[in-house]
mmJSON file of the N, C-alpha and C atoms, coordinates in Angstrom:
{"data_MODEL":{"atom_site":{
"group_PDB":["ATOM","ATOM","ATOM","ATOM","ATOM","ATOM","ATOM","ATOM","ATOM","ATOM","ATOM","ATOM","ATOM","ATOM","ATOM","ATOM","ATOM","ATOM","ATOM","ATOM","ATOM","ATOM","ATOM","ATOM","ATOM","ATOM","ATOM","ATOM","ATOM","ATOM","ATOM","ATOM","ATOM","ATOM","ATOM","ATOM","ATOM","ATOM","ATOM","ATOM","ATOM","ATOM","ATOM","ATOM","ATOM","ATOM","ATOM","ATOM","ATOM","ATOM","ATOM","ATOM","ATOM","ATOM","ATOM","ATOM","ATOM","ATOM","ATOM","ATOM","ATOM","ATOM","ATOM","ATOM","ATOM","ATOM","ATOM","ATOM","ATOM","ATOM","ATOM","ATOM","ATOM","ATOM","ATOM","ATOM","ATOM","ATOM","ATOM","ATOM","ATOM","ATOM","ATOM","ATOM","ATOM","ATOM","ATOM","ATOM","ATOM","ATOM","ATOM","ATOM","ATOM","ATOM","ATOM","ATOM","ATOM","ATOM","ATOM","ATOM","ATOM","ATOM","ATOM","ATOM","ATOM","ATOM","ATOM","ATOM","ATOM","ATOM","ATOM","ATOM","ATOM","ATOM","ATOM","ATOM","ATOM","ATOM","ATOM","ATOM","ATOM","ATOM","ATOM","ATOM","ATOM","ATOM","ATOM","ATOM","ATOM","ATOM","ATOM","ATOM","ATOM","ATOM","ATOM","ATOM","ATOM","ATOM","ATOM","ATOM","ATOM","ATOM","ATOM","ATOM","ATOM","ATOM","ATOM","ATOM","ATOM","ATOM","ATOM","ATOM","ATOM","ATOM","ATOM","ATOM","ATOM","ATOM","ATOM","ATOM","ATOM","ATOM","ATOM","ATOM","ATOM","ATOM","ATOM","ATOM","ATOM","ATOM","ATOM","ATOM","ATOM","ATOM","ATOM","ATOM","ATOM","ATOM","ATOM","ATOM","ATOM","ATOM","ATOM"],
"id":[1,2,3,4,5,6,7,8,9,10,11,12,13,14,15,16,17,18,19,20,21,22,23,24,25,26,27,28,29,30,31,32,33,34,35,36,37,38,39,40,41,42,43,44,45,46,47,48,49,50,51,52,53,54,55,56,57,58,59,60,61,62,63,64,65,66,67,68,69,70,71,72,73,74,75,76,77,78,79,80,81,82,83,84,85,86,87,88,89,90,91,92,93,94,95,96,97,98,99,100,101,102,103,104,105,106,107,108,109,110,111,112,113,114,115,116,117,118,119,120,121,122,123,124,125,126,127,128,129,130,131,132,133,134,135,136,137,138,139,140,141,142,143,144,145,146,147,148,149,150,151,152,153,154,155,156,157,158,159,160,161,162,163,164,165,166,167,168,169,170,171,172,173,174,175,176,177,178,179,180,181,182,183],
"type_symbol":["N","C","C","N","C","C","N","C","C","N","C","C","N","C","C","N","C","C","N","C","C","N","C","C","N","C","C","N","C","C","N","C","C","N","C","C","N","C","C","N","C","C","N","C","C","N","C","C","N","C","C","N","C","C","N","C","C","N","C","C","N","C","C","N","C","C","N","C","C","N","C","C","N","C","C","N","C","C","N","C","C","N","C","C","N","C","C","N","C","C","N","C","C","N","C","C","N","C","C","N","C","C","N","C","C","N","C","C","N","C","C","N","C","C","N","C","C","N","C","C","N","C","C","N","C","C","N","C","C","N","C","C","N","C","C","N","C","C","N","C","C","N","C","C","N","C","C","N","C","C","N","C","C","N","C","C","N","C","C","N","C","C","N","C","C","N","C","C","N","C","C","N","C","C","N","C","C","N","C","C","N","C","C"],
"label_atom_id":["N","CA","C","N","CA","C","N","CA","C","N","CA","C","N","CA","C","N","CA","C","N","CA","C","N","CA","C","N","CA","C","N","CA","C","N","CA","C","N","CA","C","N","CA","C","N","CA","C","N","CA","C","N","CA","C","N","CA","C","N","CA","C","N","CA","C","N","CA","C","N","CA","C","N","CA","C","N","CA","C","N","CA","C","N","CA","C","N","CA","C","N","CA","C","N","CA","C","N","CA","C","N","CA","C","N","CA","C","N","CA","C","N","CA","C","N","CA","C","N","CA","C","N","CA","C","N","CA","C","N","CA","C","N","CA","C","N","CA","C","N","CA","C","N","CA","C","N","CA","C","N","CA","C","N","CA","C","N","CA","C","N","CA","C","N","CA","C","N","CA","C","N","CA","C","N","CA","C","N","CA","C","N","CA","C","N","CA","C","N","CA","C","N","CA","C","N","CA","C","N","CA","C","N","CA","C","N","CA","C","N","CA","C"],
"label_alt_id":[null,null,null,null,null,null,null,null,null,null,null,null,null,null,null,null,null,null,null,null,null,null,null,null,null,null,null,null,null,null,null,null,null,null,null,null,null,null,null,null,null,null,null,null,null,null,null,null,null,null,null,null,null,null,null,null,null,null,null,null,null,null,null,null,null,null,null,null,null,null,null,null,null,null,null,null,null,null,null,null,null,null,null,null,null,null,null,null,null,null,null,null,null,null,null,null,null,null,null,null,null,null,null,null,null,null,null,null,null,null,null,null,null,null,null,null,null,null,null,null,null,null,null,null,null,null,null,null,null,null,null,null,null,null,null,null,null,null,null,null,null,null,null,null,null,null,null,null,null,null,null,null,null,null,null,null,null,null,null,null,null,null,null,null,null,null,null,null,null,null,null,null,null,null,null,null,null,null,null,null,null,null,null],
"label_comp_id":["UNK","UNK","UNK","UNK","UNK","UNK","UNK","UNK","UNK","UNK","UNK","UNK","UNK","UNK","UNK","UNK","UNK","UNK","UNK","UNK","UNK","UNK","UNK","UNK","UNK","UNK","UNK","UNK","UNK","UNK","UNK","UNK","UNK","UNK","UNK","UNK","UNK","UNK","UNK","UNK","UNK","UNK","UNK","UNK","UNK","UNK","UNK","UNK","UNK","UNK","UNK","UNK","UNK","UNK","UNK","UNK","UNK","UNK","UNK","UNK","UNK","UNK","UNK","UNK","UNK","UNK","UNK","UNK","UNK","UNK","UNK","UNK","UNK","UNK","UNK","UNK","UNK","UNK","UNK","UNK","UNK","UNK","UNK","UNK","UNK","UNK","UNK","UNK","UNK","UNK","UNK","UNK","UNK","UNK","UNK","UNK","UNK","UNK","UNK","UNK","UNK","UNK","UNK","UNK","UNK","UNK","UNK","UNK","UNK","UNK","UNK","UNK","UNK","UNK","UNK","UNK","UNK","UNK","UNK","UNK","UNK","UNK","UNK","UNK","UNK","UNK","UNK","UNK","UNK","UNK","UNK","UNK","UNK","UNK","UNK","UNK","UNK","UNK","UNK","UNK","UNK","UNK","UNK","UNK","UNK","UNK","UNK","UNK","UNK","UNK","UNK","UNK","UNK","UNK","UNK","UNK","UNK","UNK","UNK","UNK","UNK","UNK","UNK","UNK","UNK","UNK","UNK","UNK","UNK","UNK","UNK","UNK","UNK","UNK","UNK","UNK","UNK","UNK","UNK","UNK","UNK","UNK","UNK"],
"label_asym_id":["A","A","A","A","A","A","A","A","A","A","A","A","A","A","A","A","A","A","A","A","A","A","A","A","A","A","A","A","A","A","A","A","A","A","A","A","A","A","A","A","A","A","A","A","A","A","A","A","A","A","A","A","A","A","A","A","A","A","A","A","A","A","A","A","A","A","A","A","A","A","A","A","A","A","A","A","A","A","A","A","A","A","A","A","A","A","A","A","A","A","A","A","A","A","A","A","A","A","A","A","A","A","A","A","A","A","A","A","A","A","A","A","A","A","A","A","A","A","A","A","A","A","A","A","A","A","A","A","A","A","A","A","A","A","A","A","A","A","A","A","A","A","A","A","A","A","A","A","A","A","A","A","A","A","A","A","A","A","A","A","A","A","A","A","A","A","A","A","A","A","A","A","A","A","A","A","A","A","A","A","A","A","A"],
"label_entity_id":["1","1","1","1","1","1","1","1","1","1","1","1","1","1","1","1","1","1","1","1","1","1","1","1","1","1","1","1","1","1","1","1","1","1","1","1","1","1","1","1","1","1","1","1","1","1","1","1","1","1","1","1","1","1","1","1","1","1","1","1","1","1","1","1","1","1","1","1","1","1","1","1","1","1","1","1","1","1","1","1","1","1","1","1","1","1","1","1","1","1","1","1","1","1","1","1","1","1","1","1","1","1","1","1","1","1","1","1","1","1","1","1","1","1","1","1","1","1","1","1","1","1","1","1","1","1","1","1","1","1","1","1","1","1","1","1","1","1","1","1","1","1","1","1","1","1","1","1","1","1","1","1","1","1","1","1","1","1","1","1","1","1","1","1","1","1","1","1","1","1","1","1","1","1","1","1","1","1","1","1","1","1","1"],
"label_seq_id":[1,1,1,2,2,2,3,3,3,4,4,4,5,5,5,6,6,6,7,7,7,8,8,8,9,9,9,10,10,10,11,11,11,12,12,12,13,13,13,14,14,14,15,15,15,16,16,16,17,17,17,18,18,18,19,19,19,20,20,20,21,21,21,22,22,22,23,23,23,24,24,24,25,25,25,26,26,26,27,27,27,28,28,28,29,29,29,30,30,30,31,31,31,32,32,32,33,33,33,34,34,34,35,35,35,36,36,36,37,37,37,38,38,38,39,39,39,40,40,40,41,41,41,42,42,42,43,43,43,44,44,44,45,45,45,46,46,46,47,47,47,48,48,48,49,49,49,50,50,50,51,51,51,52,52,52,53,53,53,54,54,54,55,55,55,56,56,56,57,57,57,58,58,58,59,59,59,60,60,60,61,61,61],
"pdbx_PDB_ins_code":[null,null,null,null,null,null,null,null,null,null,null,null,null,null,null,null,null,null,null,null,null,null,null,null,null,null,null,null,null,null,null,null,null,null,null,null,null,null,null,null,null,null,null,null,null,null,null,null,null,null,null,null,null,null,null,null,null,null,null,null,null,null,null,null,null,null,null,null,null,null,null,null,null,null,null,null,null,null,null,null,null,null,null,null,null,null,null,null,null,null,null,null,null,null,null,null,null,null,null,null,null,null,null,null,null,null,null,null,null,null,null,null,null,null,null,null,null,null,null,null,null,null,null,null,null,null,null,null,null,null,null,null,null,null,null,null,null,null,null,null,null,null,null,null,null,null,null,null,null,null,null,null,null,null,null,null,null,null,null,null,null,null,null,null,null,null,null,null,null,null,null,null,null,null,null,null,null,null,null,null,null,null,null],
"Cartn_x":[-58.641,-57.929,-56.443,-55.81,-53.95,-53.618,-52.946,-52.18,-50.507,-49.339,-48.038,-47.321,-46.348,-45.513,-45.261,-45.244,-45.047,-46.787,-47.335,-48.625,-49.326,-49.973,-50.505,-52.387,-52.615,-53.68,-54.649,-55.59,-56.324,-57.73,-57.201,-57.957,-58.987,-60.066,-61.246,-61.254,-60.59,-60.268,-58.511,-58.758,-57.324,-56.71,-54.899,-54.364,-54.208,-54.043,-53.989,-53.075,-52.0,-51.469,-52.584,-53.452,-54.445,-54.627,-53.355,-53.477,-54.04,-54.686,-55.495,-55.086,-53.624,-52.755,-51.966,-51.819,-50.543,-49.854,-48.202,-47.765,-47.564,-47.781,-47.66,-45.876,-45.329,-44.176,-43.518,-44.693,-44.652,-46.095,-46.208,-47.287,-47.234,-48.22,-48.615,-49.963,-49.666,-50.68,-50.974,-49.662,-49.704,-49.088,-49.228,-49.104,-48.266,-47.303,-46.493,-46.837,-47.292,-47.852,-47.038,-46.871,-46.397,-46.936,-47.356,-48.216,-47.499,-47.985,-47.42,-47.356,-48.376,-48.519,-46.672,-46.731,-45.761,-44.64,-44.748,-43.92,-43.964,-44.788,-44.858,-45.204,-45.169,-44.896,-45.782,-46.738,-47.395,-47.624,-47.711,-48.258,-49.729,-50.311,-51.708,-52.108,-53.375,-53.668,-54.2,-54.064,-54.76,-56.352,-56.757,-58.286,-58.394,-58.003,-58.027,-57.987,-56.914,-56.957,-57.818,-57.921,-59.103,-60.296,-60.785,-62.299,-62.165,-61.102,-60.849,-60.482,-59.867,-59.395,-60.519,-60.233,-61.508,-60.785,-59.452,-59.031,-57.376,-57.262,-55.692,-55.174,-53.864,-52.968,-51.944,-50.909,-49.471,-49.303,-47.605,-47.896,-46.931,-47.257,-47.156,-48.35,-49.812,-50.172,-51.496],
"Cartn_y":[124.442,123.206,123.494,122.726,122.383,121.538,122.039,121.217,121.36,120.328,120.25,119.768,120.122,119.462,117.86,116.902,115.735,114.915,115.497,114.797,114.22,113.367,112.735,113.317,113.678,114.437,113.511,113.304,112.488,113.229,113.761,114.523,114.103,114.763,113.974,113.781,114.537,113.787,113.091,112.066,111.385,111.768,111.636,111.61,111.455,111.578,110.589,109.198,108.851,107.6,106.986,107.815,106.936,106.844,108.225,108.014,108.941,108.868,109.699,110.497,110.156,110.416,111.632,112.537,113.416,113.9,113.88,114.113,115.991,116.757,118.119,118.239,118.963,119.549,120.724,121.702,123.268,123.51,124.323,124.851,126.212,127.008,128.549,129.343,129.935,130.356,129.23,128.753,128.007,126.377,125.139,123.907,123.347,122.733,122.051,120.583,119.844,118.752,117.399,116.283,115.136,113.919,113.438,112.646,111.197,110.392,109.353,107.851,107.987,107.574,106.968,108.283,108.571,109.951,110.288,111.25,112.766,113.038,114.328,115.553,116.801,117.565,119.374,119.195,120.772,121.622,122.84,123.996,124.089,124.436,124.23,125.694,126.296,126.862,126.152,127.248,126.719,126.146,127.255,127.576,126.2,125.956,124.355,123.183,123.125,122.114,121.8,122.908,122.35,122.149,122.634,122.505,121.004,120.281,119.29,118.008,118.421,117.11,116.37,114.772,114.261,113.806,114.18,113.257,113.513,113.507,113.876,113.127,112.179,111.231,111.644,111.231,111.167,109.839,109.882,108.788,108.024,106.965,105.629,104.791,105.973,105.351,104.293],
"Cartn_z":[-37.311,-37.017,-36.844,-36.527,-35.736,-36.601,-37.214,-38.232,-37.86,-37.497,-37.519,-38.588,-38.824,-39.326,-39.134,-40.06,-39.651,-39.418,-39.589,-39.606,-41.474,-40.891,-42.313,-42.257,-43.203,-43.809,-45.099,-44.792,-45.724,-46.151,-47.427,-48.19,-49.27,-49.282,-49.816,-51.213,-51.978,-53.786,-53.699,-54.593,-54.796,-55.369,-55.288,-56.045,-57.499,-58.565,-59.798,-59.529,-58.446,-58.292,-57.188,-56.78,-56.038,-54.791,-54.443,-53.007,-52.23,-51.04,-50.71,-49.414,-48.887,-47.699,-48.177,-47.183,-47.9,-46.372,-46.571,-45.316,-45.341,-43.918,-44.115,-44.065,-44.757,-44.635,-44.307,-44.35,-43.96,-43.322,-42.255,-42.075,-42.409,-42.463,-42.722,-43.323,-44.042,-45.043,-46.03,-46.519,-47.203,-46.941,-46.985,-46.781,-47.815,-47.763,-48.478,-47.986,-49.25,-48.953,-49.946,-49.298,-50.313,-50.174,-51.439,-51.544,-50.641,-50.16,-49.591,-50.742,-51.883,-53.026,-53.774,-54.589,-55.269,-55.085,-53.493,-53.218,-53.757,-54.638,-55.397,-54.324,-54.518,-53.785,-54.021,-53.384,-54.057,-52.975,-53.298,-52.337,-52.694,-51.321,-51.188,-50.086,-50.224,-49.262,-48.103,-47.417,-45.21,-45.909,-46.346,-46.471,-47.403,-48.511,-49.276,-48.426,-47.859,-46.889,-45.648,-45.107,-44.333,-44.401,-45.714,-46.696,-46.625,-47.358,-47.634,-46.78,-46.182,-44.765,-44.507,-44.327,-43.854,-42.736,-42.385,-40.847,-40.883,-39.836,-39.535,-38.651,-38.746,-37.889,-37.815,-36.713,-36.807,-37.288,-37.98,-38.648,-37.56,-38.319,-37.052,-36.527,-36.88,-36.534,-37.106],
"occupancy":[1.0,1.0,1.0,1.0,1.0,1.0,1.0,1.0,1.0,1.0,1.0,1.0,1.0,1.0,1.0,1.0,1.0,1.0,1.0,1.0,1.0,1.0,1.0,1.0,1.0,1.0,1.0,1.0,1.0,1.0,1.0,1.0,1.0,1.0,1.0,1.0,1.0,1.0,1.0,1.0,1.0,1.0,1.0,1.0,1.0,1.0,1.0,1.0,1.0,1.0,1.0,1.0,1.0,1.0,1.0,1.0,1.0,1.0,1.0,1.0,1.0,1.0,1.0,1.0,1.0,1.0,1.0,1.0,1.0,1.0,1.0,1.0,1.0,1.0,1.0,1.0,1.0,1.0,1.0,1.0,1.0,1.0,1.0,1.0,1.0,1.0,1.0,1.0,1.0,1.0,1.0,1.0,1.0,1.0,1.0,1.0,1.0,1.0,1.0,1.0,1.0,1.0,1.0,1.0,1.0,1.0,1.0,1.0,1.0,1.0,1.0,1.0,1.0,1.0,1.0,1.0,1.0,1.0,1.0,1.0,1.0,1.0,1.0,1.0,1.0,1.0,1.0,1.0,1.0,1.0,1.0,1.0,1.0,1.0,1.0,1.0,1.0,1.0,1.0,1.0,1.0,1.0,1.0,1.0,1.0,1.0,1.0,1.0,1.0,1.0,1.0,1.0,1.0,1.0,1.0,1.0,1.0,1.0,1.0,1.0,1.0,1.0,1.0,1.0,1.0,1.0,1.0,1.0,1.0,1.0,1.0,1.0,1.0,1.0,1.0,1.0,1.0,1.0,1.0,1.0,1.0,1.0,1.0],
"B_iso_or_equiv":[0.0,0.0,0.0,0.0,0.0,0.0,0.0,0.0,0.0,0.0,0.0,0.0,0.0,0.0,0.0,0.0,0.0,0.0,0.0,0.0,0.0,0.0,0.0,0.0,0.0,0.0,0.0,0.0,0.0,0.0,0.0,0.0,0.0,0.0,0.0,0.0,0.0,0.0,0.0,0.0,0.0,0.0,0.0,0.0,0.0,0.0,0.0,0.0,0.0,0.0,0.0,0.0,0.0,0.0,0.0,0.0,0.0,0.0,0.0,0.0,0.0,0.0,0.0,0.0,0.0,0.0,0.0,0.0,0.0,0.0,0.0,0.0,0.0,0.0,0.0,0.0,0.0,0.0,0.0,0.0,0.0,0.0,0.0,0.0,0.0,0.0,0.0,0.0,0.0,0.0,0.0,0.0,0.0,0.0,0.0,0.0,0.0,0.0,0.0,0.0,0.0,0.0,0.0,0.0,0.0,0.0,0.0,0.0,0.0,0.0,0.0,0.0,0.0,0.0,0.0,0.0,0.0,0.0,0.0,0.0,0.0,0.0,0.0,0.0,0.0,0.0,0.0,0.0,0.0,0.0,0.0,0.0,0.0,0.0,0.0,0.0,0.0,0.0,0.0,0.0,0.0,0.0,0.0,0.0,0.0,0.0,0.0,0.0,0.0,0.0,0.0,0.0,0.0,0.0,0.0,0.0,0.0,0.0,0.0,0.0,0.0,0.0,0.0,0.0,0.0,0.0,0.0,0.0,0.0,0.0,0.0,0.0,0.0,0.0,0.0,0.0,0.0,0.0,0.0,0.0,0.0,0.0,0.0],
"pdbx_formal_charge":[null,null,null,null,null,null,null,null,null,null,null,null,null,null,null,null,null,null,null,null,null,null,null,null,null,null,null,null,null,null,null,null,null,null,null,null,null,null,null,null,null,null,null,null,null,null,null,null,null,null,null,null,null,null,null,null,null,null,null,null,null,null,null,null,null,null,null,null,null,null,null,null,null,null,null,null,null,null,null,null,null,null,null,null,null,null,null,null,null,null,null,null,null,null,null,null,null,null,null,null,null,null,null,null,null,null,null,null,null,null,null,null,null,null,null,null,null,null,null,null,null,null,null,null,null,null,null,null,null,null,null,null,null,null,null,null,null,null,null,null,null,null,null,null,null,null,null,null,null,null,null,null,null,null,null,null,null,null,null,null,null,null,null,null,null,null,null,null,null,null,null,null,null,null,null,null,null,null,null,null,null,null,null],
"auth_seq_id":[1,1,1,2,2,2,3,3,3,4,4,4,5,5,5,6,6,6,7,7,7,8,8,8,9,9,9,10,10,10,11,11,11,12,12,12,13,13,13,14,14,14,15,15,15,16,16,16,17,17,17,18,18,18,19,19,19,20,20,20,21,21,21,22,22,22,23,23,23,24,24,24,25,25,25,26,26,26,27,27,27,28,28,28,29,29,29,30,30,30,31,31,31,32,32,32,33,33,33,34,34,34,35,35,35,36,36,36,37,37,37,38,38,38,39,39,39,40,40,40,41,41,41,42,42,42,43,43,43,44,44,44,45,45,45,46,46,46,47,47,47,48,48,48,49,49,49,50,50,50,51,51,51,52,52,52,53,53,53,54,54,54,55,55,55,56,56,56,57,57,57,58,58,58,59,59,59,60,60,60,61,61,61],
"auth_comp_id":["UNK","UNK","UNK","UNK","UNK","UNK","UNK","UNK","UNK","UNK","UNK","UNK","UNK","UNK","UNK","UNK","UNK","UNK","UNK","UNK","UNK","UNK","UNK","UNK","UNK","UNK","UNK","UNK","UNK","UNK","UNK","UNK","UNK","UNK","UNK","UNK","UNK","UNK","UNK","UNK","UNK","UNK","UNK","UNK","UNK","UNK","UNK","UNK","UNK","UNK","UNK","UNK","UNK","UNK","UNK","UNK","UNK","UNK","UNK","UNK","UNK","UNK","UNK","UNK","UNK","UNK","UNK","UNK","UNK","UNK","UNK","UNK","UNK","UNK","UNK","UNK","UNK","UNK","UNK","UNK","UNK","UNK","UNK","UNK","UNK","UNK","UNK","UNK","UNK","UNK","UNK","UNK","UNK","UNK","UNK","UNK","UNK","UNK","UNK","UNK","UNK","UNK","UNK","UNK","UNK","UNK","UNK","UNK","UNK","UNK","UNK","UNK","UNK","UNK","UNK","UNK","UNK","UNK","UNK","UNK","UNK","UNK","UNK","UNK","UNK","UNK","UNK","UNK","UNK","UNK","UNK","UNK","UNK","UNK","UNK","UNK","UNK","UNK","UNK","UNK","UNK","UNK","UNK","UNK","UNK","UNK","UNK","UNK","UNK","UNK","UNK","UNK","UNK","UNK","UNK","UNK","UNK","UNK","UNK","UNK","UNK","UNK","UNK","UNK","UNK","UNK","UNK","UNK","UNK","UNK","UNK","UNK","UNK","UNK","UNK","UNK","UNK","UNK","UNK","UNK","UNK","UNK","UNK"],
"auth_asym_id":["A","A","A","A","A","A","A","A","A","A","A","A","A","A","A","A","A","A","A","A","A","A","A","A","A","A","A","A","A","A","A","A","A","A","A","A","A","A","A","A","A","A","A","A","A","A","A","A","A","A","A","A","A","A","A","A","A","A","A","A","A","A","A","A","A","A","A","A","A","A","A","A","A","A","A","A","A","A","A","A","A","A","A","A","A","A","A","A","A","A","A","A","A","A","A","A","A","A","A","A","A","A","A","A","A","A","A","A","A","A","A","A","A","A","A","A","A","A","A","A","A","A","A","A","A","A","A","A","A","A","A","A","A","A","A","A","A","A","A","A","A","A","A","A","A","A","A","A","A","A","A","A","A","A","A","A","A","A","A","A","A","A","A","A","A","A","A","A","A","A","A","A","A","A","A","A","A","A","A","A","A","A","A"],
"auth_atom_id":["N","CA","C","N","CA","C","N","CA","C","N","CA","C","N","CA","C","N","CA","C","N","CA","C","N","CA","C","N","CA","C","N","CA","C","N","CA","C","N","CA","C","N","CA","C","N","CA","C","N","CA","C","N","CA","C","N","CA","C","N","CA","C","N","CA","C","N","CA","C","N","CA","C","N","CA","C","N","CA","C","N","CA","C","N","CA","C","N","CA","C","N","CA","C","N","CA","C","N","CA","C","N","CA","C","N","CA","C","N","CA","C","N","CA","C","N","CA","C","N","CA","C","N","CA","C","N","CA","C","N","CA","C","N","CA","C","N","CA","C","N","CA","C","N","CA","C","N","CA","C","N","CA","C","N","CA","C","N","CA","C","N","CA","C","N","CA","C","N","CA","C","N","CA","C","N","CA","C","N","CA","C","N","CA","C","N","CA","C","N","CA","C","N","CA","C","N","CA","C","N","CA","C","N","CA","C","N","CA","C","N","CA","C"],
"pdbx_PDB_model_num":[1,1,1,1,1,1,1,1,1,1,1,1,1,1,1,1,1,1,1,1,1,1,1,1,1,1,1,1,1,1,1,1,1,1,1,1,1,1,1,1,1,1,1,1,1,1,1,1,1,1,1,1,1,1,1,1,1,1,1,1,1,1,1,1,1,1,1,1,1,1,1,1,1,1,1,1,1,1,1,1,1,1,1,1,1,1,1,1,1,1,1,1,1,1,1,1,1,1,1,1,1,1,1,1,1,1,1,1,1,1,1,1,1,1,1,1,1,1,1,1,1,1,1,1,1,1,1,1,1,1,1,1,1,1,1,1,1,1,1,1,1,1,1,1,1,1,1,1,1,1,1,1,1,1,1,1,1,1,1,1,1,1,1,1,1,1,1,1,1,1,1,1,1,1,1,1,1,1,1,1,1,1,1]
}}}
């Protein structure tokens, strides 16, 4: 999968604030991700994330 910067990512377990959106902030090996919830902020692997993704938007939309 194509993952950019600036895209919103909706991953199949929630947050603990409940949210299930996370915007990408880095692409690479590794994904810098923030919750759209409560803003929090983690590094994630490629291979995690795309196990996980159930759908990918730009936001806006």
């Amino acid at each position: 999968m194509n993952f950019e910067v600036g895209e919103i990512v909706k991953l199949k377990k929630q947050h603990p604030c409940g949210s299930h959106e996370w915007e990408i902030l880095r692409v690479g090996m590794d994904f810098r991700l923030k919750c759209l919830g409560c803003g929090h902020q983690i590094m994630v692997s490629r291979k995690l994330v795309e196990k996980n993704c159930r759908g990918v938007r730009k936001p806006g939309e």
